[in-house]
N, C-alpha and C positions, 0 to 999 in steps of 0.2 A: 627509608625514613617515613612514618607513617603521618598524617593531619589527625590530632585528634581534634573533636567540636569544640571546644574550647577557642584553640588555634585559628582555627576557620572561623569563627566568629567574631576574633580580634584583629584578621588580617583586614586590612581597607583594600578597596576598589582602588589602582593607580590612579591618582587625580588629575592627571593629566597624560594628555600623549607621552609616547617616547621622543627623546630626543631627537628635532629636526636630521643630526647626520644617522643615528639609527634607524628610524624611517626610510631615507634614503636605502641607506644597507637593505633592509628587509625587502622594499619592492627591487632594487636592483638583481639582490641575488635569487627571487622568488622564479623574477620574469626571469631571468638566463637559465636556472634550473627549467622553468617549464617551456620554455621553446627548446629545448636540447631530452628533456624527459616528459613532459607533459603526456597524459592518456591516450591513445588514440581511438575516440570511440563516433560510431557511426552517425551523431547528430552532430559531431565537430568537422564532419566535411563539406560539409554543405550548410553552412547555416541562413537559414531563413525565418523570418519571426514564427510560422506556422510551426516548423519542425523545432527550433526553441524554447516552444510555449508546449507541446508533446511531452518532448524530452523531459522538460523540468515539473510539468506532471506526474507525468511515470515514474521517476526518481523519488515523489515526497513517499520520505517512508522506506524505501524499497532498494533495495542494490541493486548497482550498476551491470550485473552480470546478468541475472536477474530481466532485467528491463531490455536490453538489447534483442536477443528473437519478437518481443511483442511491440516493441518500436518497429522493427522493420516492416511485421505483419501489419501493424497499426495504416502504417504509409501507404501499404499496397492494397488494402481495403478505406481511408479514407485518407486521399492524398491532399487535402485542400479542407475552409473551412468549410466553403458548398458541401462537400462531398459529406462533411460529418453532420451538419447544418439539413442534411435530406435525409439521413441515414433514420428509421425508426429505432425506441429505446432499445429495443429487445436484440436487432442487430448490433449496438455499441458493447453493450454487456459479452455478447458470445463476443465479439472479439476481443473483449477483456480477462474472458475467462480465467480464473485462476492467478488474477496478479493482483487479488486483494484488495482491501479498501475499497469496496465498486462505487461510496461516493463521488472517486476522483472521474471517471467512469460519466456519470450521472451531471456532476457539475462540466463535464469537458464538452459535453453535447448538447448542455443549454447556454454554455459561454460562446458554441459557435456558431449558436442561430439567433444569440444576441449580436453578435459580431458582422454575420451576415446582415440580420434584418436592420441592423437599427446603426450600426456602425460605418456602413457602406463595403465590408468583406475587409478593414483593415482592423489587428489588432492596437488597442492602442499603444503608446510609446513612456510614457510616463506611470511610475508608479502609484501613483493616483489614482489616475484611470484604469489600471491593470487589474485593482483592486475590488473597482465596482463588480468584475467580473464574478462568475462563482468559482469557488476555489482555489482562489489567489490570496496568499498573503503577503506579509512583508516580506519572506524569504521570495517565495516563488516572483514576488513584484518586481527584487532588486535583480534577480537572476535574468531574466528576462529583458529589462529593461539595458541591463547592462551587457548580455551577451549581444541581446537582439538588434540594440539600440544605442548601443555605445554609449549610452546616458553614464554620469561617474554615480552610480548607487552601490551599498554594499551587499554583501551579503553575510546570512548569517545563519548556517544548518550545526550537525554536530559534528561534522571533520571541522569547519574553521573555529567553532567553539572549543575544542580540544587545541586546534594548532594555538588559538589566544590565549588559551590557559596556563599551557607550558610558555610562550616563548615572552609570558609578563609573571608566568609564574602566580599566577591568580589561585588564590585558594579561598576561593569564595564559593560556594555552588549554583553554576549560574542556571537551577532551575528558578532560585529566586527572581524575582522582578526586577528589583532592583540592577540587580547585579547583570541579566541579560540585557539591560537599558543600556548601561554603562559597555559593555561588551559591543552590541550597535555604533555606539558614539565612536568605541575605539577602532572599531573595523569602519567607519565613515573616513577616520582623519586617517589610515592608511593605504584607501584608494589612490591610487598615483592619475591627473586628471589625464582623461582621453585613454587610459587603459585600464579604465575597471574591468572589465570584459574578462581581459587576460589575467590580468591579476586576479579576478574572482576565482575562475577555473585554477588558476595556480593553487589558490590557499585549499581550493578542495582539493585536488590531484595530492599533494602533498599530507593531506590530514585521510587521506585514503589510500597510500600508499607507501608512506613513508612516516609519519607524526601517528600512525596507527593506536586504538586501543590498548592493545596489549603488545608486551614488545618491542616499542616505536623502535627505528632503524639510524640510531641517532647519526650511527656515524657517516651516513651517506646522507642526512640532511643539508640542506642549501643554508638552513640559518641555526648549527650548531653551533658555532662560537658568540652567537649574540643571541644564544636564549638562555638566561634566567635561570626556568625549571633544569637543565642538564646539568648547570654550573652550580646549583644546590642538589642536587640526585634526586629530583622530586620530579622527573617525567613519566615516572609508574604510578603514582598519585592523584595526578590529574589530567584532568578537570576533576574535584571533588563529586563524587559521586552522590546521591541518592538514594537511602537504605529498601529496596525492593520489599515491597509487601506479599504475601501468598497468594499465589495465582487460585484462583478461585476452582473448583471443577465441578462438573456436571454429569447427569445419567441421562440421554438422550433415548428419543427413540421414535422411528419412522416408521409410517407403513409404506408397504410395495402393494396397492391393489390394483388386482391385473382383472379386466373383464372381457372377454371377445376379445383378446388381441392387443387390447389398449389398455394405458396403464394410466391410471390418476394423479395428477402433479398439481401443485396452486404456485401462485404467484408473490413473495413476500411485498409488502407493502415499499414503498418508496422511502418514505424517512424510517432512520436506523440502519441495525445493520445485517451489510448484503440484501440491502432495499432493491428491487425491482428483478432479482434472482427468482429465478424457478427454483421447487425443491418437493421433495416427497413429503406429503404432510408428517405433523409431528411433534415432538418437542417434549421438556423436561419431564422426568418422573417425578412425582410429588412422593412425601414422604407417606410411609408405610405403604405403597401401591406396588404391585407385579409389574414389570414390563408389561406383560399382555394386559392388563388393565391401562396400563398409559395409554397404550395404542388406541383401545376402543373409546378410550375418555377423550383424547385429543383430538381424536378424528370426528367425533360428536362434534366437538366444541368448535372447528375449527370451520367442519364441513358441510355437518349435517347428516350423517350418512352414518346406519350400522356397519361393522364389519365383523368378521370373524378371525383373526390372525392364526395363523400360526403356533403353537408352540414352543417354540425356538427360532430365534433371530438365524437368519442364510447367512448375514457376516456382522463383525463389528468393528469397527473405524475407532482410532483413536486421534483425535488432530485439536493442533493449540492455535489457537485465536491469538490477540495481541494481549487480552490481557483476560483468557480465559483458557480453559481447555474443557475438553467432553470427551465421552466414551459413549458414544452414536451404535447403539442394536436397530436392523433394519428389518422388521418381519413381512413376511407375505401374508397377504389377506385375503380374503373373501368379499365380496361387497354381497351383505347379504339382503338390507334394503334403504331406501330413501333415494332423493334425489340431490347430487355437491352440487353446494353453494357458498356463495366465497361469505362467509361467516365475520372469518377472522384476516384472511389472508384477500389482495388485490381479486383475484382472481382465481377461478380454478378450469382444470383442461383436460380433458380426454384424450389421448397422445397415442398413437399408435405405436408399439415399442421398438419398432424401426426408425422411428424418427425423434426420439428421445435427444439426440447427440447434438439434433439442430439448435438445442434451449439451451440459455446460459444456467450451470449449478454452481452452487457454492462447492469447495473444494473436497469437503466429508462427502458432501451428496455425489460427487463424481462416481468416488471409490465404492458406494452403494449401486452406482448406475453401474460401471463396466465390471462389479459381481454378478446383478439382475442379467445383462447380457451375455453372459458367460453361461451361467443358471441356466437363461432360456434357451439359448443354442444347442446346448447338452438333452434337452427335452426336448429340443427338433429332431436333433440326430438321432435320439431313440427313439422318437413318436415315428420317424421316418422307417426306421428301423421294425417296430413292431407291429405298424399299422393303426397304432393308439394313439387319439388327439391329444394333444397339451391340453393341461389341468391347471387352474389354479392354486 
């Protein structure tokens, strides 16, 4: 049974909670389901506000499967806020590598030299105060608050937005405001007090494993017989979705200049995005230009410096953003005069191509580095081979 917009926009927001004994029902059979199937995952055995406040970082955005190797790595290079609170940017990034969003990244190592310096080393406890932080919002606030802190706050991501949709049957689309207000209100009054904690994790474990996207698993759910959406066949329906717009694309393109040994990389600026990444200079082809003319224009503009490219791009990268994609050509160059200068970008650096691996890159730029590596190695082995020095 399909919503059409019509429908959706004549459905009202329940006006009020569910009934006091279905309330009951729902936290009792939530909490039994999830102390008998709950997740088992590695920031729920030990919880401590530091590892808490991590964990529910690394998760905005990002799955849980996902997140687990860079949590444990995360612990074992900064176990404390001290240890993140001393660490410089450039070390948080590389051990971020690759998990995206590097805001989260950026705000978690000024939250904890906030925390340090000016807090006395103690996160705070109230959602309030969670919030002054950087990159904390209301979700991340109540999560915390209530895992950490046993505070009764709710919470509210897109597994519990889905598990509220179907089990009130909401056909309303709660990107609207309104409607996400209302959704809050109703996830406040079915905190059960003194175990929000568990109940929170319950409604997620359950909208991520069972109340799923696609599919849901109705009939192993804890709260089938008193949801709504199942008893109208409307649990493939919702949460009313969002009519997706065309992912935008782009024609990239980077230099690789290699001089003496070392290879030229700059620094992207802090605000926006993959702020404070290293990367191969670069960027969009403008309309009617060559690749080879991007390269020489970009690298002008960005660095100061002629170059000579290439020809032909060594490889090219296809990789989608969250709400872009590009097709990233990576040529080698010549640096034939001038002296880089960070123009456009934070910074730029002269890198020797052994030690390339030490800088945080954005994810395309990787797959450009470990071609370049590959590349050069193959020109050892035969410069070694024929007595002929590597060229650029």
């Amino acid at each position: 049974m399909a919503i059409n917009a019509r429908e959706e926009r004549e459905t009202p927001m329940p006006a009020s909670a569910p009934h006091p004994a279905r309330i009951a029902a729902i936290r009792r059979r939530l909490l039994d389901w999830w102390r008998r199937d709950g997740r088992d995952l590695p920031w729920r055995r030990r919880r401590t506000p530091y590892r808490v406040w991590v964990a529910e970082m690394m998760l905005q955005q990002t799955q849980v499967e996902t997140v687990r190797p860079y949590f444990a790595r995360w612990l074992r290079r900064f176990p404390s806020f001290r240890a993140l609170a001393a660490a410089r940017q450039d070390e948080v990034l590389k051990c971020w590598e690759g998990l995206g969003y590097y805001s989260r990244a950026r705000n978690m190592h000024a939250a904890a030299r906030t925390v340090v310096h000016e807090l006395g080393g103690r996160l705070p406890r109230t959602t309030a105060e969670l919030r002054t932080l950087p990159g904390i919002g209301p979700y991340t606030a109540g999560a915390i608050a209530s895992i950490a802190f046993g505070a009764d706050e709710p919470v509210l991501d897109g597994n519990v937005i889905r598990v509220l949709c179907r089990l009130l049957a909401i056909r309303r689309n709660p990107s609207d405001a309104r409607v996400r207000k209302s959704l809050w209100q109703l996830a406040g009054r079915l905190v059960p007090p003194g175990e929000a904690g568990p109940f929170n994790e319950a409604l997620m474990d359950l909208g991520a494993t069972i109340c799923t996207p696609r599919r849901p698993d109705c009939r192993n759910c804890p709260l089938r017989t008193i949801c709504d959406a199942r008893a109208k066949g409307l649990q493939e329906q919702l949460p009313v979705k969002t009519r997706r717009k065309a992912t935008p694309h782009y024609d990239v393109v980077v230099a690789v200049i290699i001089k003496g040994g070392r290879v030229l990389i700059d620094r992207r600026n802090d605000a926006g995005l993959l702020g404070g990444l290293w990367e191969f200079p670069g960027g969009k082809i403008e309309p009617g230009e060559s690749p080879v003319q991007a390269v020489r224009r970009e690298v002008r503009e960005e660095i100061g410096i002629e170059v000579a490219p290439r020809s032909k791009p060594f490889i090219t990268v296809s990789h989608a953003y969250s709400h872009f994609r590009i097709t990233l050509q990576a040529f080698r160059c010549r640096h034939v005069r001038g002296r880089a200068r960070a123009i456009g970008p934070a910074a730029v650096r002269w890198v020797d191509a052994d030690k390339l691996t030490t800088y945080a890159f954005p994810r395309a730029n990787q797959k450009v580095l470990r071609a370049l590596q590959t590349l050069l190695s193959d020109r050892s082995s035969s410069a070694g081979e024929s007595g002929k020095p590597e060229i650029a």
